[in-house]
N, CA and C atoms of all chains as a GROMACS GRO file, in nm:
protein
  558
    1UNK      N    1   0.088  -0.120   0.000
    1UNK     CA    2   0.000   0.000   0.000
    1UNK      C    3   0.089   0.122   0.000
    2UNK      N    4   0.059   0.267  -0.057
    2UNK     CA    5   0.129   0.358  -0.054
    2UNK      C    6   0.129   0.416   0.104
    3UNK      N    7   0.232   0.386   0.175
    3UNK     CA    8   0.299   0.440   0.272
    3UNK      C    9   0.340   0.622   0.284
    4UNK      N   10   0.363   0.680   0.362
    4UNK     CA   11   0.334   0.885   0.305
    4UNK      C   12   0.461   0.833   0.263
    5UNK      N   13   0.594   0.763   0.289
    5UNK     CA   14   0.706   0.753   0.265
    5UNK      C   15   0.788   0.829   0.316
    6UNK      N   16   0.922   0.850   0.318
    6UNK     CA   17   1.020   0.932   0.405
    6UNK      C   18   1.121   1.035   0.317
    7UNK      N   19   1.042   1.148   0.285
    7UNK     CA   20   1.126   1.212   0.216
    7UNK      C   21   1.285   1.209   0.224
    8UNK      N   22   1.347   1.189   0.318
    8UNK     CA   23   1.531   1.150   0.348
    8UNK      C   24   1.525   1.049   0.243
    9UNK      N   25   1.470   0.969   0.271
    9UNK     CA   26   1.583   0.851   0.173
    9UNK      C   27   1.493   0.838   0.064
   10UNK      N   28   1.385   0.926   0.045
   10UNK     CA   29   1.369   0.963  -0.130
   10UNK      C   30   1.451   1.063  -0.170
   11UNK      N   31   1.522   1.177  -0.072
   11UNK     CA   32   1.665   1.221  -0.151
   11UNK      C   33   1.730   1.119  -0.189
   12UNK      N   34   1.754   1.063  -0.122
   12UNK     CA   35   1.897   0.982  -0.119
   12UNK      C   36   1.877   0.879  -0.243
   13UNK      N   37   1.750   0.836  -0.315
   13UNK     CA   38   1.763   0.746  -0.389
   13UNK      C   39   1.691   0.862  -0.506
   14UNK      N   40   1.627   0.983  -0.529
   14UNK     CA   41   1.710   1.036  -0.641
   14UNK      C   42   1.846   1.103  -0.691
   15UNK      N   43   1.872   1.083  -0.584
   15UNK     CA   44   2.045   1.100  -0.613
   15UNK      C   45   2.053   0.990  -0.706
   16UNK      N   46   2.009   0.857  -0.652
   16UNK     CA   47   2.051   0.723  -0.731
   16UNK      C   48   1.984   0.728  -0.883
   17UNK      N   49   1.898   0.796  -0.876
   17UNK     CA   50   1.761   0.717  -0.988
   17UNK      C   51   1.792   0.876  -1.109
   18UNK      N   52   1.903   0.956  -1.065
   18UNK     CA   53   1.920   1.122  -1.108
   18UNK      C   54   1.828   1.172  -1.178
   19UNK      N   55   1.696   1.136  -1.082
   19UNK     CA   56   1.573   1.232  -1.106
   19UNK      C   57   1.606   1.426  -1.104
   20UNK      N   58   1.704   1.408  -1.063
   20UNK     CA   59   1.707   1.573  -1.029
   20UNK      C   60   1.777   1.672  -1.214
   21UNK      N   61   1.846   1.539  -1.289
   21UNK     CA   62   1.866   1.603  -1.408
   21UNK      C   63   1.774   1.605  -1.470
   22UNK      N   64   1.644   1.596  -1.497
   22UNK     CA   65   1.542   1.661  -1.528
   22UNK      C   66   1.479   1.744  -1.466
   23UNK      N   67   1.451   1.684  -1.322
   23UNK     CA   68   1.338   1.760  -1.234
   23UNK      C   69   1.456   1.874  -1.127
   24UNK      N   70   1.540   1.823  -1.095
   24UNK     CA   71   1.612   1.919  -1.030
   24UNK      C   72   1.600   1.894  -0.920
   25UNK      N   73   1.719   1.901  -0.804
   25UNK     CA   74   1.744   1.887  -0.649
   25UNK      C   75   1.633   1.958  -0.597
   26UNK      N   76   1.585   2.117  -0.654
   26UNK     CA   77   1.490   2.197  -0.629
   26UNK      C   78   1.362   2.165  -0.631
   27UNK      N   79   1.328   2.027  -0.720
   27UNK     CA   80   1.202   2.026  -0.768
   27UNK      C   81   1.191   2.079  -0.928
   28UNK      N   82   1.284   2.221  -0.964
   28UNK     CA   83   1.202   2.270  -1.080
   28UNK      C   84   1.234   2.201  -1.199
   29UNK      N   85   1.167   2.254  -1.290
   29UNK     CA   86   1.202   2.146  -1.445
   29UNK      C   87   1.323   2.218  -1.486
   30UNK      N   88   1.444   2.119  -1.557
   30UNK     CA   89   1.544   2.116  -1.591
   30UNK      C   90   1.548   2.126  -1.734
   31UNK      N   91   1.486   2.071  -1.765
   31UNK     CA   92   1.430   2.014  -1.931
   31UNK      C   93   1.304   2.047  -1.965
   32UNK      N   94   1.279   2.104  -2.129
   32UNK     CA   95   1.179   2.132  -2.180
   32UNK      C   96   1.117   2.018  -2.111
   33UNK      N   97   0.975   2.037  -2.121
   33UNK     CA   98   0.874   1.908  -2.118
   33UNK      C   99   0.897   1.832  -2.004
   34UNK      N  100   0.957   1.896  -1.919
   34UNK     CA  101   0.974   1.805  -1.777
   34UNK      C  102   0.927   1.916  -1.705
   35UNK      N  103   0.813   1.855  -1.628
   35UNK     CA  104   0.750   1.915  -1.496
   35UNK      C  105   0.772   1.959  -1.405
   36UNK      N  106   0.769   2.070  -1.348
   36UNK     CA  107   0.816   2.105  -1.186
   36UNK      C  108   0.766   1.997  -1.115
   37UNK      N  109   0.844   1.942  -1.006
   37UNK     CA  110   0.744   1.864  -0.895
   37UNK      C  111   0.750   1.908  -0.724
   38UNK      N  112   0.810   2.052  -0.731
   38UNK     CA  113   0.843   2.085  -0.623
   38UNK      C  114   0.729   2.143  -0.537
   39UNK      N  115   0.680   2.084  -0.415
   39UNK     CA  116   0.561   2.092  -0.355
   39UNK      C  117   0.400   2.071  -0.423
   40UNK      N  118   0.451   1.952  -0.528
   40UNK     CA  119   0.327   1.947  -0.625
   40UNK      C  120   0.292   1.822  -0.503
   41UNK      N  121   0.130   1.800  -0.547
   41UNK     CA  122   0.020   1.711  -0.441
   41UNK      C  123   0.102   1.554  -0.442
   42UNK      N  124   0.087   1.521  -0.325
   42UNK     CA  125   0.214   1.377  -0.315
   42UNK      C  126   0.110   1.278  -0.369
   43UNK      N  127  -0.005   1.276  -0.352
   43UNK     CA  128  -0.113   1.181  -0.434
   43UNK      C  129  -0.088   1.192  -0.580
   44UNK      N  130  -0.132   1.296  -0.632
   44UNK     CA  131  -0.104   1.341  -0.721
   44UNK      C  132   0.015   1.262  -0.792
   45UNK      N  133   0.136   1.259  -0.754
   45UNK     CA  134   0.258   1.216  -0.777
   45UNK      C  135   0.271   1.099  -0.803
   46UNK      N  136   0.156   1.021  -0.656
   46UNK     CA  137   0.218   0.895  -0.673
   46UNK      C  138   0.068   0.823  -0.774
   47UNK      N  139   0.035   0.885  -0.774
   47UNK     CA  140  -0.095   0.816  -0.912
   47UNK      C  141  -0.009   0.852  -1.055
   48UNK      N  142   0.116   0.950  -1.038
   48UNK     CA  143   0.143   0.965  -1.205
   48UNK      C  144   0.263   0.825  -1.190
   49UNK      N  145   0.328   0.849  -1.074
   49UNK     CA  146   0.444   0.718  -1.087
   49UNK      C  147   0.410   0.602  -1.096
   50UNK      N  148   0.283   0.584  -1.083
   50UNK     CA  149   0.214   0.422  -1.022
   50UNK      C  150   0.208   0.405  -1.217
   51UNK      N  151   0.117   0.548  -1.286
   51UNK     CA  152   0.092   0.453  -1.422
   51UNK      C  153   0.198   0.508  -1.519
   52UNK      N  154   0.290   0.587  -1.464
   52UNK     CA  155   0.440   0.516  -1.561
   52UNK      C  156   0.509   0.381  -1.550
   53UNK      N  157   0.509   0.333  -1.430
   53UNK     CA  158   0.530   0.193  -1.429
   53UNK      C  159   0.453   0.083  -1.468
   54UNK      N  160   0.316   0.114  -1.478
   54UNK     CA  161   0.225   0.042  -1.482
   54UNK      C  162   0.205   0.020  -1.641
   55UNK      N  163   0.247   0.161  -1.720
   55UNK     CA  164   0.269   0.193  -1.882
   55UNK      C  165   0.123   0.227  -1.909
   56UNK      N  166   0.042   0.259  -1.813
   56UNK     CA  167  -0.098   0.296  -1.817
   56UNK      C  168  -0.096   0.456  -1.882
   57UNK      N  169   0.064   0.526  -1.828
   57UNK     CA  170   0.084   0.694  -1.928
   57UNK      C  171   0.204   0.648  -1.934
   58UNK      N  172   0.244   0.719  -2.095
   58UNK     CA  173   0.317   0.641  -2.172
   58UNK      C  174   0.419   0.802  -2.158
   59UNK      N  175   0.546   0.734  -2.146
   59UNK     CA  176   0.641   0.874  -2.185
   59UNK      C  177   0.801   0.774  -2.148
   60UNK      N  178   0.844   0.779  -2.270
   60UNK     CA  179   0.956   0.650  -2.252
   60UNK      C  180   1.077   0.671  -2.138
   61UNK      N  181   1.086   0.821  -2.145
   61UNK     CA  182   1.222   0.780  -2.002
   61UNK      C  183   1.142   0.716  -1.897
   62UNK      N  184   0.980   0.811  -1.859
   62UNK     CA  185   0.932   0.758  -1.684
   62UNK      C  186   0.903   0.653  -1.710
   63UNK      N  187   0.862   0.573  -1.805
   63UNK     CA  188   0.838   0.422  -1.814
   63UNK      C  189   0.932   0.298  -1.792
   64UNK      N  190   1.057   0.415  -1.842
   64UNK     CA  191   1.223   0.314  -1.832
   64UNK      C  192   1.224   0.354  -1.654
   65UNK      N  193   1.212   0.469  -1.625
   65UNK     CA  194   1.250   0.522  -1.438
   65UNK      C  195   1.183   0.402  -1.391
   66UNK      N  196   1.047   0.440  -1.434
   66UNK     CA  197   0.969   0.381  -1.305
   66UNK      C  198   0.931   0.241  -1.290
   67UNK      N  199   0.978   0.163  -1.413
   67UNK     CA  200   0.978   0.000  -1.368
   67UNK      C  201   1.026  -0.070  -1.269
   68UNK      N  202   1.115  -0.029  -1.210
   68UNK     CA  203   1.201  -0.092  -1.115
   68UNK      C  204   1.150  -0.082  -1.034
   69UNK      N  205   1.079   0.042  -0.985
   69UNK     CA  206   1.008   0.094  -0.838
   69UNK      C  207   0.940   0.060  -0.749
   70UNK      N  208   0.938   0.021  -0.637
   70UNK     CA  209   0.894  -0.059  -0.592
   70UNK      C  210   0.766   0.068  -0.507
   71UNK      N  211   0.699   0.017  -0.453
   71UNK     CA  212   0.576   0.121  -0.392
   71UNK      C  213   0.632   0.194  -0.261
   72UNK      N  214   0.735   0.134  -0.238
   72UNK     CA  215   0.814   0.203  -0.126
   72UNK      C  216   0.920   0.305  -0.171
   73UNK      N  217   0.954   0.268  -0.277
   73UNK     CA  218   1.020   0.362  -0.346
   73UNK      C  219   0.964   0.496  -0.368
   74UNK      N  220   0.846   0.470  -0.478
   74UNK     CA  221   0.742   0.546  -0.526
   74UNK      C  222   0.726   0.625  -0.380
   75UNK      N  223   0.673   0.597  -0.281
   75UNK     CA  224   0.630   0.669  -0.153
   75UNK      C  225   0.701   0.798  -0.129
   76UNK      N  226   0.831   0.742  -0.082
   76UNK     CA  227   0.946   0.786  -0.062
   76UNK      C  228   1.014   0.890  -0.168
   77UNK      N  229   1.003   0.866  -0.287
   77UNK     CA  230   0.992   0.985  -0.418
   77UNK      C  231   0.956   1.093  -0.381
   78UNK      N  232   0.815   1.050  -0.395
   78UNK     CA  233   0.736   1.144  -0.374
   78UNK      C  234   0.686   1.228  -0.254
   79UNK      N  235   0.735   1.140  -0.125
   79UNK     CA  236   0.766   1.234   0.003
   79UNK      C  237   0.815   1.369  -0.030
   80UNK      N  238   0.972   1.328  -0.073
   80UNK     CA  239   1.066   1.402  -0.098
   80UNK      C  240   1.008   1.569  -0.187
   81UNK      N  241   0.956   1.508  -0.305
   81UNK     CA  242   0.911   1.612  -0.406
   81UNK      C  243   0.795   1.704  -0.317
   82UNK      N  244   0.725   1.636  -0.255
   82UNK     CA  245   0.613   1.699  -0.166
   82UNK      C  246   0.618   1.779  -0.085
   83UNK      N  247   0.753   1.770  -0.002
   83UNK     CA  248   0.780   1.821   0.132
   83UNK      C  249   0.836   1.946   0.085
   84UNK      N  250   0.916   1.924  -0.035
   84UNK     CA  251   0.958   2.101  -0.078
   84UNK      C  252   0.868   2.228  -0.085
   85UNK      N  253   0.871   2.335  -0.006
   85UNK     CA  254   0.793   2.428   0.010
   85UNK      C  255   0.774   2.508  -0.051
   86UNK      N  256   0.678   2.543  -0.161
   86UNK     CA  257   0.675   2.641  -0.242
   86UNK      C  258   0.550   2.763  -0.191
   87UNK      N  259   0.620   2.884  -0.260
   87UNK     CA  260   0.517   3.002  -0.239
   87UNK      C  261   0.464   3.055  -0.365
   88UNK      N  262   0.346   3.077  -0.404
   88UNK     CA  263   0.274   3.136  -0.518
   88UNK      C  264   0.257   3.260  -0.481
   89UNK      N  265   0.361   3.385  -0.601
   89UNK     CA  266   0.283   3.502  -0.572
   89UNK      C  267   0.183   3.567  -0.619
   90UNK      N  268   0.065   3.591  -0.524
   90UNK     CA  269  -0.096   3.595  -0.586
   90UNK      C  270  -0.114   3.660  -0.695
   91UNK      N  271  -0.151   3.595  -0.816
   91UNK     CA  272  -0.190   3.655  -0.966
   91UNK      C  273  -0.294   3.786  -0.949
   92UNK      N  274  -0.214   3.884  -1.044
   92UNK     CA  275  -0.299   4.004  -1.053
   92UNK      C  276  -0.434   3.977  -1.009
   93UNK      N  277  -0.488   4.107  -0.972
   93UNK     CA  278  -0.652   4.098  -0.931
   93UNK      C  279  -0.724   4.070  -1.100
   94UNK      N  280  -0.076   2.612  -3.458
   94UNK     CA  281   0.040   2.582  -3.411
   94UNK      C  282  -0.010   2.632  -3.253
   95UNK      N  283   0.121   2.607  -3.122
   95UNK     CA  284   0.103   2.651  -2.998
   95UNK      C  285   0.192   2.812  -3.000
   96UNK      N  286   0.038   2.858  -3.012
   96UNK     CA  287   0.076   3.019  -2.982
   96UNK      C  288   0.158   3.033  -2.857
   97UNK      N  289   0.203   3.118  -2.793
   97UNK     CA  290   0.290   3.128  -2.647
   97UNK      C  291   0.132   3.184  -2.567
   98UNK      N  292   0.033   3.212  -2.612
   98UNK     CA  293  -0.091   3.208  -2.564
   98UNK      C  294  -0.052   3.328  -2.463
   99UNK      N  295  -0.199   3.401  -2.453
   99UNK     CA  296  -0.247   3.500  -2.378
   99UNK      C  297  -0.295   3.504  -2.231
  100UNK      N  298  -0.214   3.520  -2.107
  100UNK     CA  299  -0.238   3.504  -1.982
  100UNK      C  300  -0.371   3.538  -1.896
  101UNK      N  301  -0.426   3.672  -1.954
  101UNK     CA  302  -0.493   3.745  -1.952
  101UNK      C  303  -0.669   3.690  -1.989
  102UNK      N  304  -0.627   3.672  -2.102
  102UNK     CA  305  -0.737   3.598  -2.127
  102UNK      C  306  -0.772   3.391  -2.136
  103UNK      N  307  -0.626   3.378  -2.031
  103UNK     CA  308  -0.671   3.255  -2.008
  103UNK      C  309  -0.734   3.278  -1.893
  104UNK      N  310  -0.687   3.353  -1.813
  104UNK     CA  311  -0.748   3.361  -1.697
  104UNK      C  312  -0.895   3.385  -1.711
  105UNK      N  313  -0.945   3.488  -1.779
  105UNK     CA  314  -1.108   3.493  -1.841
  105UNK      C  315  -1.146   3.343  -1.861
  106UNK      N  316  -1.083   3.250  -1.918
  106UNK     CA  317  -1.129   3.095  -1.960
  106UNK      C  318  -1.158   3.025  -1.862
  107UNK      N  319  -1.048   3.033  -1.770
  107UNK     CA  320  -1.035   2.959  -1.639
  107UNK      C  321  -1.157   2.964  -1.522
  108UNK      N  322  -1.213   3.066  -1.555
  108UNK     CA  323  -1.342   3.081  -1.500
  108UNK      C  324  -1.480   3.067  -1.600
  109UNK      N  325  -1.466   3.075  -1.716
  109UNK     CA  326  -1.550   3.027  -1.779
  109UNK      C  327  -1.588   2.854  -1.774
  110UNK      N  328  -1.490   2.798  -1.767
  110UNK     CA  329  -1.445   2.663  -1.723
  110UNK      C  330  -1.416   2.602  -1.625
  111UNK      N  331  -1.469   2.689  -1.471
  111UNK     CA  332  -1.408   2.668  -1.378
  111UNK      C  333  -1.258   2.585  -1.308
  112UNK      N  334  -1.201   2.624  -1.415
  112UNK     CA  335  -1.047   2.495  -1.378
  112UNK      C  336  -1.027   2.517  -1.201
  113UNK      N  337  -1.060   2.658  -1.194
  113UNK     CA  338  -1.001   2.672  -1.025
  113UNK      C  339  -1.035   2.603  -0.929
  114UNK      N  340  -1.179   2.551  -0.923
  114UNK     CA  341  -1.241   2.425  -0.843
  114UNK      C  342  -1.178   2.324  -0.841
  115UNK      N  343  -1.083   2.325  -0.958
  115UNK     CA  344  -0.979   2.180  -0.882
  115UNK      C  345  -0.845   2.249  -0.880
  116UNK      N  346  -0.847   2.327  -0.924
  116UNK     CA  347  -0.671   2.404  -0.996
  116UNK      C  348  -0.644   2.504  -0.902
  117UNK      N  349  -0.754   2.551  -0.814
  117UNK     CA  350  -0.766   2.705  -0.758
  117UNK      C  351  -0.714   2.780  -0.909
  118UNK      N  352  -0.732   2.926  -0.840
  118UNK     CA  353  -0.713   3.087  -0.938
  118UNK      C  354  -0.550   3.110  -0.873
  119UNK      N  355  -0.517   3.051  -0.777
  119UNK     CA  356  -0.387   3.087  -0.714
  119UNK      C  357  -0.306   2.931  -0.755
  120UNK      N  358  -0.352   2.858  -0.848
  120UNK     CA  359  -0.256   2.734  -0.911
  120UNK      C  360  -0.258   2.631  -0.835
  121UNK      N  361  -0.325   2.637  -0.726
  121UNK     CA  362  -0.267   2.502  -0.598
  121UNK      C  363  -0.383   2.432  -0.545
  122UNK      N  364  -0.349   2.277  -0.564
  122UNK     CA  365  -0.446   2.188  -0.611
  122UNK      C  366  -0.561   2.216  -0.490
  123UNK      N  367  -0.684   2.208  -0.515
  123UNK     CA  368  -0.782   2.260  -0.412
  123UNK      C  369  -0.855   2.080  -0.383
  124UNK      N  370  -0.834   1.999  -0.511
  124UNK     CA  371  -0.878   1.873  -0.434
  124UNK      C  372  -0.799   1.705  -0.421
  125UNK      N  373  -0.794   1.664  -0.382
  125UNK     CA  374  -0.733   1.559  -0.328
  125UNK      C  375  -0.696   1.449  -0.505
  126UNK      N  376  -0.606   1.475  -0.546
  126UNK     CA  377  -0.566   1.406  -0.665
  126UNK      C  378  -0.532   1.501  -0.788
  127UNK      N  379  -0.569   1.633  -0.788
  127UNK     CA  380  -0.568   1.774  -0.859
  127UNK      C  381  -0.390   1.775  -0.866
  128UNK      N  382  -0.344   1.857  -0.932
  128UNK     CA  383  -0.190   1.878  -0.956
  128UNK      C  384  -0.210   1.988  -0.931
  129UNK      N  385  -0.074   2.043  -0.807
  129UNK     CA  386  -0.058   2.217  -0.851
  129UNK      C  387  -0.018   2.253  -0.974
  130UNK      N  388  -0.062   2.393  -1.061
  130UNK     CA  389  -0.032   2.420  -1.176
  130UNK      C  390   0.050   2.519  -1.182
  131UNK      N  391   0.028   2.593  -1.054
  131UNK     CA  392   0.109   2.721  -1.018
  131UNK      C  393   0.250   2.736  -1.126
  132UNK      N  394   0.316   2.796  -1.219
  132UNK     CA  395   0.441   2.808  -1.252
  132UNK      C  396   0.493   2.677  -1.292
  133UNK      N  397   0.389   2.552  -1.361
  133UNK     CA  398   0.443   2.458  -1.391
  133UNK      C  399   0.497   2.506  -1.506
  134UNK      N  400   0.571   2.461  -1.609
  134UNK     CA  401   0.664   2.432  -1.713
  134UNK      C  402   0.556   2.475  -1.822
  135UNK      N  403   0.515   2.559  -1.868
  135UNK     CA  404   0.402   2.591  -2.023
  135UNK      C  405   0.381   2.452  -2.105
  136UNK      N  406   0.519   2.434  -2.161
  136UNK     CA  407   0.556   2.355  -2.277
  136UNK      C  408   0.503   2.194  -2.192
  137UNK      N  409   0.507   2.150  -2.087
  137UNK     CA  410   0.476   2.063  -1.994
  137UNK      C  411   0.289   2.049  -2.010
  138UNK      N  412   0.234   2.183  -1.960
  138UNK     CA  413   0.081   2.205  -1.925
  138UNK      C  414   0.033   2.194  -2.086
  139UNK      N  415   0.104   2.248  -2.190
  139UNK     CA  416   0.071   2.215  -2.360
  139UNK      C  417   0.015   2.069  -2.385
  140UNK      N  418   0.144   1.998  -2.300
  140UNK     CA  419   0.178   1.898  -2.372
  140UNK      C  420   0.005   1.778  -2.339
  141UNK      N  421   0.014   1.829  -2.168
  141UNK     CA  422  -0.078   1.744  -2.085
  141UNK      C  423  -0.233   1.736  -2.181
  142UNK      N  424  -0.256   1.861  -2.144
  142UNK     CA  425  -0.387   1.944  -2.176
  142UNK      C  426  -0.407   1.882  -2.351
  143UNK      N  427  -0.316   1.880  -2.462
  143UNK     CA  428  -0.325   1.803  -2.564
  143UNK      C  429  -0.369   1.637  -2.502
  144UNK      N  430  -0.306   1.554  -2.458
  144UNK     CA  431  -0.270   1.432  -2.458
  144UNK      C  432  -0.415   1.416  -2.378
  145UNK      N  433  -0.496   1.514  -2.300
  145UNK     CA  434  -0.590   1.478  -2.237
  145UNK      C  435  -0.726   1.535  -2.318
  146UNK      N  436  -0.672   1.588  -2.409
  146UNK     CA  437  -0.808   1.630  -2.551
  146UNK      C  438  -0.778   1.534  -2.632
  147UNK      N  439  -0.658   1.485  -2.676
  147UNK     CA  440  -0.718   1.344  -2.777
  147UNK      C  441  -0.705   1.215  -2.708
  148UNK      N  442  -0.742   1.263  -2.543
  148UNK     CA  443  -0.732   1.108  -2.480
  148UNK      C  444  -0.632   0.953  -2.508
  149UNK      N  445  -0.536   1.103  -2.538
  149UNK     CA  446  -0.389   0.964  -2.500
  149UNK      C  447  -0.366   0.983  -2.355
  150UNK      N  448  -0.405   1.049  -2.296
  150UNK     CA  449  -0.396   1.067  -2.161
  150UNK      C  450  -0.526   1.028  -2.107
  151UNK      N  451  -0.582   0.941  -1.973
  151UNK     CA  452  -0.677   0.930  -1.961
  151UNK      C  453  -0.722   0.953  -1.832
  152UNK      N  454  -0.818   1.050  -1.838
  152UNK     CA  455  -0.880   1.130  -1.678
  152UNK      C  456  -1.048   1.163  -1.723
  153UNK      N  457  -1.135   1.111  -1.673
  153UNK     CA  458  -1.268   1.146  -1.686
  153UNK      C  459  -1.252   1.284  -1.712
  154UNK      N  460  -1.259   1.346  -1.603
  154UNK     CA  461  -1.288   1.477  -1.603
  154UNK      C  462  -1.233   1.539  -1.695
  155UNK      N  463  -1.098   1.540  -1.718
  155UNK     CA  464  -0.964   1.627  -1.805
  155UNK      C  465  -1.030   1.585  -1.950
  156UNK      N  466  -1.097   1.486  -1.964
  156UNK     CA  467  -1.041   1.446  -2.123
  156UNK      C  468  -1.224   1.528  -2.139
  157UNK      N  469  -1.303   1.521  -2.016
  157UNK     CA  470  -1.455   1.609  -2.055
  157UNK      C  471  -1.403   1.752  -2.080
  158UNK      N  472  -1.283   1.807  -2.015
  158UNK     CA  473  -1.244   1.929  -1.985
  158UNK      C  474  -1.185   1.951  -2.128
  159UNK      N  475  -1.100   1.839  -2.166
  159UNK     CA  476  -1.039   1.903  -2.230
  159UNK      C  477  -1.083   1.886  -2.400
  160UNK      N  478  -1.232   1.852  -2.424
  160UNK     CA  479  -1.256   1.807  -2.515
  160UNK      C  480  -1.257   1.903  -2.642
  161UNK      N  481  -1.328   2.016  -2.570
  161UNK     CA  482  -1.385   2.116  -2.672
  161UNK      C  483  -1.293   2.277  -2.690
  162UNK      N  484  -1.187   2.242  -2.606
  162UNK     CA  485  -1.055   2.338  -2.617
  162UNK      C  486  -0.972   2.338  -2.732
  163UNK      N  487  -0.961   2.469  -2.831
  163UNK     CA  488  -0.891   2.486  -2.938
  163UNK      C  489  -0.744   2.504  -2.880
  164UNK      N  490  -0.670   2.528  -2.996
  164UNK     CA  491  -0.515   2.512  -2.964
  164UNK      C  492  -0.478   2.650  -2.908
  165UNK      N  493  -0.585   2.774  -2.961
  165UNK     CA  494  -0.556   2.901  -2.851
  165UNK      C  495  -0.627   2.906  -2.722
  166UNK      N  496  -0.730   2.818  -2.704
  166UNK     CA  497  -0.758   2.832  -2.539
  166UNK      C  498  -0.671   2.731  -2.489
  167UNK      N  499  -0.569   2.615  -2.555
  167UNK     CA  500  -0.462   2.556  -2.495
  167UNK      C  501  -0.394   2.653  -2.405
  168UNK      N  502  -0.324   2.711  -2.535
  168UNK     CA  503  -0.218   2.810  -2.531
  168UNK      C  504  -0.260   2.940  -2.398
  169UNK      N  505  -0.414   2.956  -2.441
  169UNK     CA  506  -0.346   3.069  -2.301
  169UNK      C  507  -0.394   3.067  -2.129
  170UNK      N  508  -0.456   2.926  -2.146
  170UNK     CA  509  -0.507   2.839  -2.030
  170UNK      C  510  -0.375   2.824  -1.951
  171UNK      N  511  -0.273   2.775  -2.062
  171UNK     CA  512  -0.123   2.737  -1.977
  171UNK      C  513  -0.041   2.805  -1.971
  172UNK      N  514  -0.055   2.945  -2.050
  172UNK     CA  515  -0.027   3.106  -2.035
  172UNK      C  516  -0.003   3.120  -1.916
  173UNK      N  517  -0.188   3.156  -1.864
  173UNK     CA  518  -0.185   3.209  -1.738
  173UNK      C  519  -0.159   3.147  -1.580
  174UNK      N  520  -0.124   2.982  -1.601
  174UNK     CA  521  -0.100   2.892  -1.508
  174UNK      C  522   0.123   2.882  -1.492
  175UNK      N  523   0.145   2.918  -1.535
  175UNK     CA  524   0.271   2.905  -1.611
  175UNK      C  525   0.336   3.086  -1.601
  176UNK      N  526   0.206   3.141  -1.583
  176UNK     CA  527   0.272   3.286  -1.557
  176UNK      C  528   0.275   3.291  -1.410
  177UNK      N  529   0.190   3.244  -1.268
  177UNK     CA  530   0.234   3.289  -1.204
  177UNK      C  531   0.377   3.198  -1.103
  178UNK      N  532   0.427   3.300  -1.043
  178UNK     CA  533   0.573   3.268  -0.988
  178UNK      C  534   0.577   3.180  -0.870
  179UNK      N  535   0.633   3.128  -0.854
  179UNK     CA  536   0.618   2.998  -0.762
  179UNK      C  537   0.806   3.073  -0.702
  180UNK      N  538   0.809   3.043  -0.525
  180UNK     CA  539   0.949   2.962  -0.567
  180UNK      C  540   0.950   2.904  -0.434
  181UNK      N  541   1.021   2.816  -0.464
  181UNK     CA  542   1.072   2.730  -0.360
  181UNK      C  543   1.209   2.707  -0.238
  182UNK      N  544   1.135   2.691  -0.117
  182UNK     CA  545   1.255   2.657   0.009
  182UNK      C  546   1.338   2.578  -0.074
  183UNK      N  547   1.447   2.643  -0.046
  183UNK     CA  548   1.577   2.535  -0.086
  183UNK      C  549   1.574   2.453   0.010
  184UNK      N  550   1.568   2.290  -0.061
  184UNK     CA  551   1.552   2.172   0.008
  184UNK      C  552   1.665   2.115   0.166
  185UNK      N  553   1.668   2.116   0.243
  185UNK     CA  554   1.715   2.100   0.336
  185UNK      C  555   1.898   2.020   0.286
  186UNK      N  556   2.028   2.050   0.307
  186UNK     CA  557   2.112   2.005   0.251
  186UNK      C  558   2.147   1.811   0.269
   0.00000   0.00000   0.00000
């Protein structure tokens, strides 16, 4: 079952998995067409990692990432991406 | 083609369409499975918002949402989601 996971050692294993050369240590996108994930919804996250592995959404690097992943992994990812604190500054009236 | 789209008047859309009921008007997911959009990646929110109008992407809602959207209410839907500024706590070392 998805566990909230432990953002620490979802650093520590995108260090391994070098999620951060796309997405960035920060969270932000690195690469055209790569997503910010910095304080994006950890559900959110882990419903997109569940169907890149699953090949249910198709996009060939996250499909190559996310096979290996185990749901503890996935958790733990996405701890990490979650816990980063972002501020929105409020769009014009 | 993807215009760099009009912020201004996505925002007019965004309420025509209520995206904010799941998206909020301030980008940040208001319900439980929603993505923040706040300052995501344009070329990213293009890509989605396509893949969920010809339902290569598959989400009830998104692909109802995104059925009847031309390539300029793409464009300035992810304008004005993509315009505002996000930034983020630098992640703990």
């Amino acid at each position: 079952a998805w566990a909230d996971g432990n953002a620490k050692s979802g650093a520590q294993k995108i260090k391994t998995l070098q999620c951060q050369s796309c997405h960035g240590k920060d969270g932000l996108s690195k690469l055209p067409g790569a997503p910010n994930l910095a304080g994006q919804a950890q559900d959110y996250l882990i419903a997109a990692l569940g169907a890149y592995r699953s090949e249910d959404r198709k996009n060939e690097i996250m499909n190559t990432v996310a096979k290996p992943l185990t749901d503890a992994d996935i958790a733990d990812l996405t701890a990490y991406y979650a816990s980063l604190q972002i501020t929105v500054k409020p769009p014009a009236p």
